[in-house]
RORO-198050 format. One record per residue (C-alpha): residue number from 1; x, y, z. Coordinates in Angstrom, 3 decimals. Layout:
RORO-198050
pos = NUM	X = X	Y = Y	Z = Z
...
This chain:
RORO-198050
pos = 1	X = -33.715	Y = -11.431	Z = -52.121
pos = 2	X = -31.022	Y = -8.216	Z = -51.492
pos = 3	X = -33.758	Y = -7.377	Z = -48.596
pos = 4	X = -33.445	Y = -11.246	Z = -47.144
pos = 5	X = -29.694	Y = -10.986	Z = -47.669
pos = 6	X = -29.352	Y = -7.866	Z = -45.398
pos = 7	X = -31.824	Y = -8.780	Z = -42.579
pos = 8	X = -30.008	Y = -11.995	Z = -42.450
pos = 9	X = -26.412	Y = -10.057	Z = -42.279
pos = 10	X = -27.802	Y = -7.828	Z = -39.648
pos = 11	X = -29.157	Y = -10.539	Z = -37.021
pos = 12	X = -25.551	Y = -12.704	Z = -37.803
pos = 13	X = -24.010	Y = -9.243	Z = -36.167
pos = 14	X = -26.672	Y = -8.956	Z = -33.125
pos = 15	X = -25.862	Y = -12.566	Z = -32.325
pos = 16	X = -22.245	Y = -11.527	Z = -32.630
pos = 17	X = -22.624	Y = -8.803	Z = -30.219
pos = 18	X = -24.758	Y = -10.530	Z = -27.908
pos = 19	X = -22.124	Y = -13.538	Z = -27.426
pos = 20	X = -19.600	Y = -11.023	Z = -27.275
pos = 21	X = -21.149	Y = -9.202	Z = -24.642
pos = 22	X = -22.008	Y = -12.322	Z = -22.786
pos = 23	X = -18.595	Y = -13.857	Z = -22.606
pos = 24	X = -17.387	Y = -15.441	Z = -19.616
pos = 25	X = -13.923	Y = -15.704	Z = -18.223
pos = 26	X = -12.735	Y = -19.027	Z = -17.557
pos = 27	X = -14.248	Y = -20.374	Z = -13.708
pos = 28	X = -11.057	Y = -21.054	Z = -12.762
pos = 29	X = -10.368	Y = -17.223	Z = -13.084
pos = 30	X = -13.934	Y = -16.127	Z = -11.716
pos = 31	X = -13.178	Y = -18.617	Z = -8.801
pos = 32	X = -9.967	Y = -16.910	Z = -7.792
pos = 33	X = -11.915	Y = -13.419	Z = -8.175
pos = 34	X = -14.731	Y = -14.961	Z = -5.897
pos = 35	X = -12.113	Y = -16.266	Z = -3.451
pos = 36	X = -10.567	Y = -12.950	Z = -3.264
pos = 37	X = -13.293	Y = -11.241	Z = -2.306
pos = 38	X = -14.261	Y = -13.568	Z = 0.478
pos = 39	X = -10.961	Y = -13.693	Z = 1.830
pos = 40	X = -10.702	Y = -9.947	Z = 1.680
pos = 41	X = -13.953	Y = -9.020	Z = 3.327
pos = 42	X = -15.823	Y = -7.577	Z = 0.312
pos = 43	X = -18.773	Y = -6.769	Z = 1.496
pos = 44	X = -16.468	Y = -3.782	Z = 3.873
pos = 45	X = -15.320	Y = -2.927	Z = 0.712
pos = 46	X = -15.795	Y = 0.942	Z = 0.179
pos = 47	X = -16.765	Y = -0.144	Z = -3.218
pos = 48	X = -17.875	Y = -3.530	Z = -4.071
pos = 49	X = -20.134	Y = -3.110	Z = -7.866
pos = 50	X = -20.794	Y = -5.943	Z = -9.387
pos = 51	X = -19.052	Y = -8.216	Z = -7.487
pos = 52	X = -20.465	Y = -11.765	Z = -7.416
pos = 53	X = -23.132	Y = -11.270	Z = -9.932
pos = 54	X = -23.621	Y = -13.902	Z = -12.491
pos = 55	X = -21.282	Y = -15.821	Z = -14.624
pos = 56	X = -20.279	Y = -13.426	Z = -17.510
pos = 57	X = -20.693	Y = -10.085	Z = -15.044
pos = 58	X = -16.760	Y = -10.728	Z = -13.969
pos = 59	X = -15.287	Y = -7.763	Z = -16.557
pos = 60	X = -17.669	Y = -5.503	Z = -15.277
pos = 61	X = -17.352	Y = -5.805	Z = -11.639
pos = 62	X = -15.164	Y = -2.977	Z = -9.910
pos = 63	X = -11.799	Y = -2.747	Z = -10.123
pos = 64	X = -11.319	Y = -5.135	Z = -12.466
pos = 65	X = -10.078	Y = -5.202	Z = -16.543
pos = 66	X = -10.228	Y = -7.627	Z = -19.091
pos = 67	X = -9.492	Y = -8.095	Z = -22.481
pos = 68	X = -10.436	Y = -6.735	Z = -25.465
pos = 69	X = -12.637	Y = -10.320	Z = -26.004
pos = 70	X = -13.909	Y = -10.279	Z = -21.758
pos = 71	X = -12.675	Y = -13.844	Z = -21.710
pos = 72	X = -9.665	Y = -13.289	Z = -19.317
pos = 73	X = -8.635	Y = -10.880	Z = -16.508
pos = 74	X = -5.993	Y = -8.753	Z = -16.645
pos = 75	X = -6.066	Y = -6.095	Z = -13.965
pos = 76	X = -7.168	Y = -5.988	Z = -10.270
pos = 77	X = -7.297	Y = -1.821	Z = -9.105
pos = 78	X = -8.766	Y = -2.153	Z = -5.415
pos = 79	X = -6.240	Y = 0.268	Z = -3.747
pos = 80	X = -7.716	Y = 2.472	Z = -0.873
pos = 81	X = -10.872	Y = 0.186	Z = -0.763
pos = 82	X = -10.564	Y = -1.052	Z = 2.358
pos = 83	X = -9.644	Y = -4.495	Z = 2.021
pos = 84	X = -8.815	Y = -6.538	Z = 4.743
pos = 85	X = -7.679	Y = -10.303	Z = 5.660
pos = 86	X = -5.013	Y = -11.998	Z = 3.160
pos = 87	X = -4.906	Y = -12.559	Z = -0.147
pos = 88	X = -5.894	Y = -15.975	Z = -1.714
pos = 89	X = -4.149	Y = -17.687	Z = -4.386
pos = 90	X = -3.608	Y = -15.831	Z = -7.473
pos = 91	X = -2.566	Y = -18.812	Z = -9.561
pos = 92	X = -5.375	Y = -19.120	Z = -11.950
pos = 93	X = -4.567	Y = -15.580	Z = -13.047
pos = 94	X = -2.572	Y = -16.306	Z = -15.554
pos = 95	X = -2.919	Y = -13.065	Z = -17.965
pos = 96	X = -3.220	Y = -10.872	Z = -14.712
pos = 97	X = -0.983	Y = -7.507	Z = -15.643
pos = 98	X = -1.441	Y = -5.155	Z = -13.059
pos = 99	X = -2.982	Y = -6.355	Z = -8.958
pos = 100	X = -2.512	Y = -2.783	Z = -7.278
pos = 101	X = -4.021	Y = -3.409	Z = -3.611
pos = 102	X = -2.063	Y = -0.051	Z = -2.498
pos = 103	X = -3.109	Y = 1.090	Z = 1.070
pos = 104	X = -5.888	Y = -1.444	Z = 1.877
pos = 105	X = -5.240	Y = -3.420	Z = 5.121
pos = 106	X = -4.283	Y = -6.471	Z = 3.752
pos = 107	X = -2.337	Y = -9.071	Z = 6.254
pos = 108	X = -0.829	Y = -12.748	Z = 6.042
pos = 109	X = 1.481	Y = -13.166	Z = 3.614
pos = 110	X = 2.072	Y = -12.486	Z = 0.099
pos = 111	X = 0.940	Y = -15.044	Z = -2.332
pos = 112	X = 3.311	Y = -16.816	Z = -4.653
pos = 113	X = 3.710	Y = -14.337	Z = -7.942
pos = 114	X = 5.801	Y = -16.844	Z = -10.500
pos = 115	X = 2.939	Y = -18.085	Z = -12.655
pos = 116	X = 1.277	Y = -14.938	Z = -13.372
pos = 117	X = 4.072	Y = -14.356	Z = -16.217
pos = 118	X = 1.744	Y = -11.566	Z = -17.165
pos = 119	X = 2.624	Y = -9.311	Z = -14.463
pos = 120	X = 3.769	Y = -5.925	Z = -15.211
pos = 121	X = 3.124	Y = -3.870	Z = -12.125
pos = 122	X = 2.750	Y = -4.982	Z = -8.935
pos = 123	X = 1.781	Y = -2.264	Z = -6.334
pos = 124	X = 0.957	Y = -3.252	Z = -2.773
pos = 125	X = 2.646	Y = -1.006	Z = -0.686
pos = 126	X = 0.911	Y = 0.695	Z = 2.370
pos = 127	X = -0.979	Y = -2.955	Z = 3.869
pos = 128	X = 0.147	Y = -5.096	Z = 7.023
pos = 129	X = 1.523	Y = -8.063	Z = 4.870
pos = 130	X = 4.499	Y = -10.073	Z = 7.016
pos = 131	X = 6.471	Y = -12.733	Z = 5.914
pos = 132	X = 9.128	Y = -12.333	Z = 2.495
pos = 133	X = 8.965	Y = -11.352	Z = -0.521
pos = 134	X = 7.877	Y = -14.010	Z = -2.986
pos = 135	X = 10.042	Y = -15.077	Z = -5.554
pos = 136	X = 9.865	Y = -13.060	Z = -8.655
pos = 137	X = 11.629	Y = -15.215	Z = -11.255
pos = 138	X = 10.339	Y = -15.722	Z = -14.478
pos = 139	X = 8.499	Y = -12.552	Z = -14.190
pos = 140	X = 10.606	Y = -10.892	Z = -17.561
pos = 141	X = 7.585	Y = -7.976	Z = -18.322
pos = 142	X = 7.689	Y = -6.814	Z = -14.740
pos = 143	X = 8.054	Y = -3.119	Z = -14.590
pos = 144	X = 7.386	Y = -2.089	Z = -10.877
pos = 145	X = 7.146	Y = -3.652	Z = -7.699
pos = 146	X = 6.133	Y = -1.443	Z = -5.176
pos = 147	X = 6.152	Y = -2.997	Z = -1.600
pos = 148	X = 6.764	Y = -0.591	Z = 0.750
pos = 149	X = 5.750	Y = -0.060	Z = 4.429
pos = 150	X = 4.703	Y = -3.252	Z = 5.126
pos = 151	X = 6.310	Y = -5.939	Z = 7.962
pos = 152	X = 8.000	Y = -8.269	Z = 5.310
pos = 153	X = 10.899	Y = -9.686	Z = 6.965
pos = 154	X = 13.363	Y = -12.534	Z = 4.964
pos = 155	X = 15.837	Y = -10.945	Z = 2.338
pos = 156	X = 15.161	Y = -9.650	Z = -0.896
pos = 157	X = 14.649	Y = -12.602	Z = -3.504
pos = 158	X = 17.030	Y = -12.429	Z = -6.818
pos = 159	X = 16.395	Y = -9.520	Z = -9.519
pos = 160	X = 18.613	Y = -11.491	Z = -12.590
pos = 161	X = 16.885	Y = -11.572	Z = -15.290
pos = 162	X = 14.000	Y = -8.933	Z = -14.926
pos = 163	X = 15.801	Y = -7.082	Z = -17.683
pos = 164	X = 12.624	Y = -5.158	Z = -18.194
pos = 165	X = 12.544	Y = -3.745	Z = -14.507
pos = 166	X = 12.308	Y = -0.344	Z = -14.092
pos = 167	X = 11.362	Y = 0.239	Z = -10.097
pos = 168	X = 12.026	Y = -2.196	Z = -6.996
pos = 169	X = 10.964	Y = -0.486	Z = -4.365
pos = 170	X = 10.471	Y = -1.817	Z = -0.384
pos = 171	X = 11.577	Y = 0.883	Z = 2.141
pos = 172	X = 9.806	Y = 1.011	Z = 5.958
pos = 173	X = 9.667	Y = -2.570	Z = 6.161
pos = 174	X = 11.980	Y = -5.567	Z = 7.904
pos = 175	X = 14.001	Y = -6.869	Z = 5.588
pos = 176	X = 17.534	Y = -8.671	Z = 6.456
pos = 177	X = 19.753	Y = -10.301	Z = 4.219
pos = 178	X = 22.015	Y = -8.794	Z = 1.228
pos = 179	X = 20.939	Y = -6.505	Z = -1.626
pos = 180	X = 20.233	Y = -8.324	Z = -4.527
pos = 181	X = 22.838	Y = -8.339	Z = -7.610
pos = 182	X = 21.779	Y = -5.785	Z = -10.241
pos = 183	X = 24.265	Y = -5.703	Z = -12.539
pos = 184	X = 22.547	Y = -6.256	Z = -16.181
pos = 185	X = 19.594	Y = -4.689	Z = -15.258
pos = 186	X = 20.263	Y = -1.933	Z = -17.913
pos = 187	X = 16.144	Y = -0.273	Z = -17.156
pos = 188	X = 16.653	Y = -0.761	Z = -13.825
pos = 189	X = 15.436	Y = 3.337	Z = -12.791
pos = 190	X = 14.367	Y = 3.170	Z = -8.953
pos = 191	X = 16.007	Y = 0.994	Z = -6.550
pos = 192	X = 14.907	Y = 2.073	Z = -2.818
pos = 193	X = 14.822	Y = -0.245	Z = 0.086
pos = 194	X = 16.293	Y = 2.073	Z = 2.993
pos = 195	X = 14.930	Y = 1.358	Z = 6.829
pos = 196	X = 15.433	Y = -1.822	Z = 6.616
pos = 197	X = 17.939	Y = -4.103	Z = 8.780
pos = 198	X = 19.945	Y = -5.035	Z = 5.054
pos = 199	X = 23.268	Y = -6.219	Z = 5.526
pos = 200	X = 27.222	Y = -6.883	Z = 3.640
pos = 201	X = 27.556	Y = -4.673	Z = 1.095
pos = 202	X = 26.265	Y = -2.491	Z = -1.541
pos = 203	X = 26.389	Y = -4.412	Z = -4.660
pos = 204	X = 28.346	Y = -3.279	Z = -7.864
pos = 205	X = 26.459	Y = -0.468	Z = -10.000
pos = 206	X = 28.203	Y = -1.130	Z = -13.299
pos = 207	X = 26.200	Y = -1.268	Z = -16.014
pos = 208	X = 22.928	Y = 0.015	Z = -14.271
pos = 209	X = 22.957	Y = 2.567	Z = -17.232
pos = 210	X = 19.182	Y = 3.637	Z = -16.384
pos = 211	X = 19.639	Y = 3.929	Z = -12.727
pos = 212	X = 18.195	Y = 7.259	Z = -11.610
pos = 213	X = 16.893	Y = 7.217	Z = -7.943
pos = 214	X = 19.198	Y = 4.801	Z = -5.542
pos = 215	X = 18.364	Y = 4.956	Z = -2.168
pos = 216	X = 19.632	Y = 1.943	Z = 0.319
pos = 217	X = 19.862	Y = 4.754	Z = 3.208
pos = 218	X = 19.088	Y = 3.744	Z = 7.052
pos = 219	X = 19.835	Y = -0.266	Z = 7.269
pos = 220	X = 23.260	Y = -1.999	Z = 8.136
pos = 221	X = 25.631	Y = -2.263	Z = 5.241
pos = 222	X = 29.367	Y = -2.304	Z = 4.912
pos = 223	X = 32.262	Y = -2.212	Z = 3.229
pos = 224	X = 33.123	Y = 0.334	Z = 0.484
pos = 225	X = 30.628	Y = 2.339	Z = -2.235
pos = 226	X = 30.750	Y = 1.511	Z = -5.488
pos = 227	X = 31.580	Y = 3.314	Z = -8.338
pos = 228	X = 28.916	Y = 5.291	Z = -10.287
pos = 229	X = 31.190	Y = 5.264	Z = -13.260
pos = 230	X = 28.586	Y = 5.211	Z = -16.387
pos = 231	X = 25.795	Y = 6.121	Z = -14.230
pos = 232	X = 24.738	Y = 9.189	Z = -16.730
pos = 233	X = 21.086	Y = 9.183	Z = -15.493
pos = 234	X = 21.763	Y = 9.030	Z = -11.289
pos = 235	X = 19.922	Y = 11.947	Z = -9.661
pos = 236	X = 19.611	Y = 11.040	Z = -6.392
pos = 237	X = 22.440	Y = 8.703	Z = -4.118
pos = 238	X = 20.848	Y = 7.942	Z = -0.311
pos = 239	X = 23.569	Y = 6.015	Z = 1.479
pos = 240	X = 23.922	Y = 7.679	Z = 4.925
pos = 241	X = 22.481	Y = 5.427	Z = 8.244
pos = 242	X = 24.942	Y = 2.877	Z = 7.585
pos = 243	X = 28.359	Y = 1.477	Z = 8.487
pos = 244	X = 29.948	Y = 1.873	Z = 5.130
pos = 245	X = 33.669	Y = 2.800	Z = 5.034
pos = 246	X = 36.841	Y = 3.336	Z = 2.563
pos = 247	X = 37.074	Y = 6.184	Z = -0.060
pos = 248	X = 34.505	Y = 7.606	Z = -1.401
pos = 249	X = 33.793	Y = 7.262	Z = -5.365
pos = 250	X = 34.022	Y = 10.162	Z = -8.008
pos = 251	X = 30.328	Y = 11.845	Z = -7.834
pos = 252	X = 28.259	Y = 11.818	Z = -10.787
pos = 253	X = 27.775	Y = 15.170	Z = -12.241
pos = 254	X = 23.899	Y = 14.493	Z = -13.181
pos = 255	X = 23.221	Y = 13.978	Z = -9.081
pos = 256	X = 20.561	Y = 16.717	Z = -7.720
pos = 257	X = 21.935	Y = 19.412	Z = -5.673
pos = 258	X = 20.899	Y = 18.602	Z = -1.959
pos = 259	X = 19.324	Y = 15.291	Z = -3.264
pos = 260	X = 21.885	Y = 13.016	Z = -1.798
pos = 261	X = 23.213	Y = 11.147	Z = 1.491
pos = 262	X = 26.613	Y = 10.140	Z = 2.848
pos = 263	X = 26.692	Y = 10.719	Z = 6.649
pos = 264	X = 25.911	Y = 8.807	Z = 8.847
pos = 265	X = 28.197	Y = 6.125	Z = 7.906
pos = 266	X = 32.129	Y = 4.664	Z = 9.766
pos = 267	X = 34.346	Y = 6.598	Z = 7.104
pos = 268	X = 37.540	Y = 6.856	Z = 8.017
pos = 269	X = 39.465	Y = 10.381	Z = 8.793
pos = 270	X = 41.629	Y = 9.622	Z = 5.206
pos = 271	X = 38.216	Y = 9.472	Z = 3.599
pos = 272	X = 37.205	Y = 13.231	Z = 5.002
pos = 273	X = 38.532	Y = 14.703	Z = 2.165
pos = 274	X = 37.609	Y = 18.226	Z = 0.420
pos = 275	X = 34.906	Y = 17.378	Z = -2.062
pos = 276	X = 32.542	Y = 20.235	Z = -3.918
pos = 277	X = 30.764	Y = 17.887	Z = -5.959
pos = 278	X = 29.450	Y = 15.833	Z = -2.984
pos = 279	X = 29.550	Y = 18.709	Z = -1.102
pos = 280	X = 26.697	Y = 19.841	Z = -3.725
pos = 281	X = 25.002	Y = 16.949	Z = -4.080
pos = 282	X = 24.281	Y = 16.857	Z = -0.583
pos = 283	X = 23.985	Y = 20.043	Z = 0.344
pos = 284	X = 26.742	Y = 20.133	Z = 3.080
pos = 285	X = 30.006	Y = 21.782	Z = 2.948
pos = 286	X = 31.723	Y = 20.042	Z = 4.018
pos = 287	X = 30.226	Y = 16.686	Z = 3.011
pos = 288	X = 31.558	Y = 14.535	Z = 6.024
pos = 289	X = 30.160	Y = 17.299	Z = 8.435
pos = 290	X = 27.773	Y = 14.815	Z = 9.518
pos = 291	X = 30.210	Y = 12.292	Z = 9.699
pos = 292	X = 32.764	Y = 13.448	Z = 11.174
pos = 293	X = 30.982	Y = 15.862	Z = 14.030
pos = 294	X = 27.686	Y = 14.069	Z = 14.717
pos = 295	X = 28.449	Y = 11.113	Z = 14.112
pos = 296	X = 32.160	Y = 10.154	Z = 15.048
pos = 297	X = 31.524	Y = 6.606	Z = 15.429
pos = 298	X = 29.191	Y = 6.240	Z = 12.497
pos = 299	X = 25.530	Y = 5.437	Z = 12.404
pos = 300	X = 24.303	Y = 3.670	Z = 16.075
């Protein structure tokens, strides 16, 4: 009887194991993963493994993770494989974490991001995508998005309430349009969108408490710099390639020596004061140098 018990025990676990190992993802997922690789040219992929094999294949197919149960998708890794077209839809995603597509050569547009609440990182810098930026609200356990040199034109779309945002970043591309508010965005770490064609001003810094690398250099802003008051974390400050004016704000003493830019920018003669802390952080005594003798007029 013991003996009957314990074969009976072990072939409840084999079954166990084998459903386990034979669970599939929901078709509406395994529908958006076929669509993706059709739209992206998969079979040029450097490295397509697995993809489109049979129903219950999806978690092991590369590039791609899944929960600890394989019945949902939660990570797409196909950076530097060689993808190229557009992306489809992602909507059916919805437990997707990380999509890093990061130097593929990806065109068309990005698709719209706001269901996939799951999203934590978001890497797809490095591709041909044009159009904007798609709206990232609702996206509250986004950590990174990392969009840079790409052609996305439009402005960027609202930050508020990504409290849990540590890097923006979207440099090299052709963005117009204000910078975003940021205030209350107390993780916010890396904010760098420079070469751009942004526009008004730079937004107020206050209470950006986590705010280490800011770098808005080379676009078209005005008006005055903020104050970095209470930034206690700020290493690096990349402002110059702009036409900001007025006085310039007390430096923050955590700022990297040589790590910083001012110049070129339309300061005024009053503002070409004696400075060694900016002089310091960016590595020019005197700070307006660049200003002042290279670029009277400001950045052209």
């Amino acid at each position: 009887m013991k003996l009957r018990n314990v074969r009976t025990t072990f072939l409840l676990l084999i079954a166990g194991f084998c459903s386990l190992a034979h669970a599939a993802i929901p078709l509406t997922e395994r529908n958006v993963l076929l669509n993706l690789y059709t739209s992206t040219n998969g079979a040029s992929w450097i490295d397509h493994t697995g993809w489109n094999g049979a129903s219950g294949t999806e978690c092991s197919w590369f590039g791609i993770t899944c929960d600890g149960s394989s019945s949902h998708v939660t990570g797409i890794s196909l950076g530097i494989n060689n993808l190229t077209g557009s992306l489809p839809a992602l909507d059916g995603l919805t437990n997707l974490s990380v999509l890093e597509l990061q130097a593929d050569q990806l065109t068309g547009s990005i698709p719209a991001l706001t269901s996939l609440t799951a999203l934590t990182e978001v890497a797809i810098y490095g591709n041909h995508f044009t159009g904007s930026i798609p709206l990232l609200t609702g996206l509250t356990h986004l950590l990174i998005f990392d969009a840079d040199s790409n052609q996305l034109t439009g402005s960027i779309p609202p930050l508020t309430g990504l409290n849990n945002l540590l890097g923006f970043v979207a440099y090299s591309n052709q963005l117009t349009g204000p910078l975003p508010t940021l205030t209350g965005l107390t993780n916010l770490n890396t904010f760098i969108v420079r070469s751009n064609q942004l526009t008004g001003p730079i937004p107020s810094l206050t209470g950006v408490t986590g705010m280490n690398n800011f770098d808005v250099g080379s676009n078209q802003l005005t008006g005055s710099l903020p104050s970095l008051a209470g930034l206690g974390t700020l290493n690096y400050f990349r402002v110059g390639g702009n036409h900001l004016s007025g006085t310039l704000p007390a430096a923050a003493a955590t700022l990297t020596a040589g790590g910083s830019t001012l110049c070129a920018n339309d300061f005024p003669e009053s503002s070409y004061v004696d400075n060694s802390t900016w002089d310091t952080a960016t590595g020019v005594a005197l700070w307006y140098t660049p200003c002042n003798k290279i670029f009277a007029n400001g950045f052209q």
